[in-house]
ZAMARGU-4260 file (C-alpha; in steps of 0.2 Angstrom, whole numbers, plus 5000, padded with zeros to 4 digits):
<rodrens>
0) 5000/5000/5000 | 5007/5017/4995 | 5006/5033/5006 | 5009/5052/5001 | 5024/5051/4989
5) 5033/5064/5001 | 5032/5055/5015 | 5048/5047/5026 | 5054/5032/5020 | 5043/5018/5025
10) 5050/5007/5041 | 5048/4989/5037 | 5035/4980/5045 | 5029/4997/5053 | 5012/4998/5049
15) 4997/5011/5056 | 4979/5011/5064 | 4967/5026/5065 | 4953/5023/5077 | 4937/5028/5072
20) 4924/5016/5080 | 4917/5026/5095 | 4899/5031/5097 | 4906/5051/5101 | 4891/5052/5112
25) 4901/5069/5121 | 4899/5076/5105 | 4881/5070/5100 | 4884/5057/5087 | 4894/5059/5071
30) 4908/5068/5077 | 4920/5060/5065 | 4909/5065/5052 | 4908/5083/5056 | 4917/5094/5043
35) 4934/5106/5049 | 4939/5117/5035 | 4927/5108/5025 | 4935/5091/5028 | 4929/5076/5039
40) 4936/5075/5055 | 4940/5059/5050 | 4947/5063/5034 | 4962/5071/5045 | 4967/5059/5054
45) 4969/5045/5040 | 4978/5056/5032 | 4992/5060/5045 | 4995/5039/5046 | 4998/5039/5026
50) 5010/5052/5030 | 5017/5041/5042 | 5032/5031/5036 | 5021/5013/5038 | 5017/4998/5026
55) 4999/5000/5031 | 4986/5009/5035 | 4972/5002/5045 | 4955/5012/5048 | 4945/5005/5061
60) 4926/5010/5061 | 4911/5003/5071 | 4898/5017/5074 | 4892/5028/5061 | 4903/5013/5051
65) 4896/5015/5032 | 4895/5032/5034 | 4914/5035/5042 | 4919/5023/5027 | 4910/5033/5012
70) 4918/5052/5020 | 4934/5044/5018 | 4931/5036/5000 | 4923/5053/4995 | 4938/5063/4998
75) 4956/5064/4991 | 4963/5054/5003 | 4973/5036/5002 | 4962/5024/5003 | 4965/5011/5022
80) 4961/4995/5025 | 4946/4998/5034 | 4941/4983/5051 | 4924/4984/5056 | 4923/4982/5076
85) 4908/4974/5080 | 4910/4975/5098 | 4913/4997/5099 | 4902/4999/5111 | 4913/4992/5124
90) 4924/5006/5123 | 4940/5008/5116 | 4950/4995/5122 | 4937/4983/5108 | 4943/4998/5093
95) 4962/4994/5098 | 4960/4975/5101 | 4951/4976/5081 | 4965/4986/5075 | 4979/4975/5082
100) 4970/4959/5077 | 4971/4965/5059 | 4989/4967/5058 | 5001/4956/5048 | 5009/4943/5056
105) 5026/4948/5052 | 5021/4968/5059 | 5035/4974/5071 | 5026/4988/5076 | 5011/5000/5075
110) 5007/5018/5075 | 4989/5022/5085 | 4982/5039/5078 | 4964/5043/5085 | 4952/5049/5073
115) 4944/5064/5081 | 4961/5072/5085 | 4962/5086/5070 | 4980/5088/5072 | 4990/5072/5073
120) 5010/5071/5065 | 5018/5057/5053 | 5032/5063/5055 | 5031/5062/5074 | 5024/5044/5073
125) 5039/5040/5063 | 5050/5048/5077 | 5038/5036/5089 | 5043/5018/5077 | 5058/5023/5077
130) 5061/5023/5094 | 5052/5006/5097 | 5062/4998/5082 | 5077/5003/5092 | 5072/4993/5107
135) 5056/5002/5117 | 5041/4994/5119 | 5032/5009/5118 | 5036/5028/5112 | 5024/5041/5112
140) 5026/5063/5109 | 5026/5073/5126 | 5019/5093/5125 | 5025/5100/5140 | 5017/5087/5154
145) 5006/5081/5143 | 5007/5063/5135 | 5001/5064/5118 | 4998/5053/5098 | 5002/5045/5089
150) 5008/5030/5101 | 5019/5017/5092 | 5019/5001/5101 | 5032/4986/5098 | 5025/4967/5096
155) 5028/4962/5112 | 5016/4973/5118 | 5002/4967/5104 | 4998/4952/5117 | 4994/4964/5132
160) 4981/4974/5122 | 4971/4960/5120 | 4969/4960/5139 | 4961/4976/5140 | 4946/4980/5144
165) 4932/4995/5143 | 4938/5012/5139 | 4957/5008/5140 | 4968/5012/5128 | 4985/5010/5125
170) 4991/5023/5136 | 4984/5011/5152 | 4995/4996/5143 | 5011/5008/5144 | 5007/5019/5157
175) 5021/5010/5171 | 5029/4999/5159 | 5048/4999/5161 | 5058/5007/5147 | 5044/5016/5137
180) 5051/5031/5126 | 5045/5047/5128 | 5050/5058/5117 | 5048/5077/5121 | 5040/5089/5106
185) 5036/5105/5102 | 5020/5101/5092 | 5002/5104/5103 | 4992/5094/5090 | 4999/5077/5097
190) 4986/5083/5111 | 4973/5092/5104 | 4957/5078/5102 | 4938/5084/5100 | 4926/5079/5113
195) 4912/5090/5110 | 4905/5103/5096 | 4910/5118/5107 | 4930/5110/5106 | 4927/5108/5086
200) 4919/5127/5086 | 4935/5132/5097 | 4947/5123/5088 | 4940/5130/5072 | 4943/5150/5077
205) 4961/5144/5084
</rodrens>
């Protein structure tokens, strides 16, 4: 699968996952299909994992699913792999489990990019794989305090996923774990995410 054609050089067996399952109910429903300078939200964030140096790029939908899926055909955007996650509504632990399930069995590593974060880096997620290729089980982009996305995650951690449960992402698999890479940035989109319509109208005006 091809990406943008100036993107880094892809990683070997680095591939990507935008999760995009979620029922938004903060937001009212359809927040991923709500339009930022005239784009899907959605549309965003699969485009900042093609811009990622990955082999892959996996969209994982659940709610809203066909409608995510056409937003994302519709525009001029690389067209992912898209996994249906059956169980979304037990939170984003399900969306994760989905994504990593649909990896190759040769992947080395992922990149986790949320779909209602407007914002998100490649490049930074290439810095991220990097990082775990080199060793880490985990890297991940720091603003400030703040922990923020794309989080790349090595193999051995795939296993550990699939013990999670609820609303738990990566970030409760890594959060203690020894020898995680944090990797300091001056970048505020890698924490920027859209909960409700007054953080879209917000992030709009900004």
């Amino acid at each position: 699968m091809t990406g943008h054609a100036g993107r880094e050089a892809m990683l070997a067996g680095c591939h990507a996952i935008v999760l995009a399952a979620g029922g938004a109910s903060r937001f009212g429903g359809g927040k991923l299909l709500a339009r930022l300078d005239d784009t899907p939200l959605i549309c965003r964030a699969v485009r900042a994992a093609f811009a990622a140096p990955v082999e892959s790029v996996r969209l994982v939908v659940g709610a809203d699913a066909e409608e995510v899926r056409e937003a994302v055909l519709a525009a001029q955007t690389p067209r992912p792999e898209f996994v249906h996650c059956d169980s979304w509504q037990q939170g984003l632990s399900a969306s994760l489990k989905a994504g990593i399930g649909a990896l190759p069995a040769d992947a080395r590593a992922v990149a986790i990019f949320l779909g209602d974060m407007p914002a998100l880096s490649g490049q930074l997620a290439g810095e991220a794989l990097r990082a775990v290729l080199g060793g880490a089980p985990a890297a991940y982009p720091v603003f400030g305090q703040a922990p923020g996305h794309p989080v790349a995650l090595s193999r051995a951690l795939f296993e550990g996923v699939a013990q999670l449960e609820g609303d738990r992402g990566a970030r409760a698999l890594i959060k203690d774990h020894p020898g995680v890479v944090r990797l300091p940035v001056d970048d505020p989109g890698c924490i920027v995410d859209i909960d409700t319509r007054d953080d879209l109208r917000v992030y709009a005006r900004a």
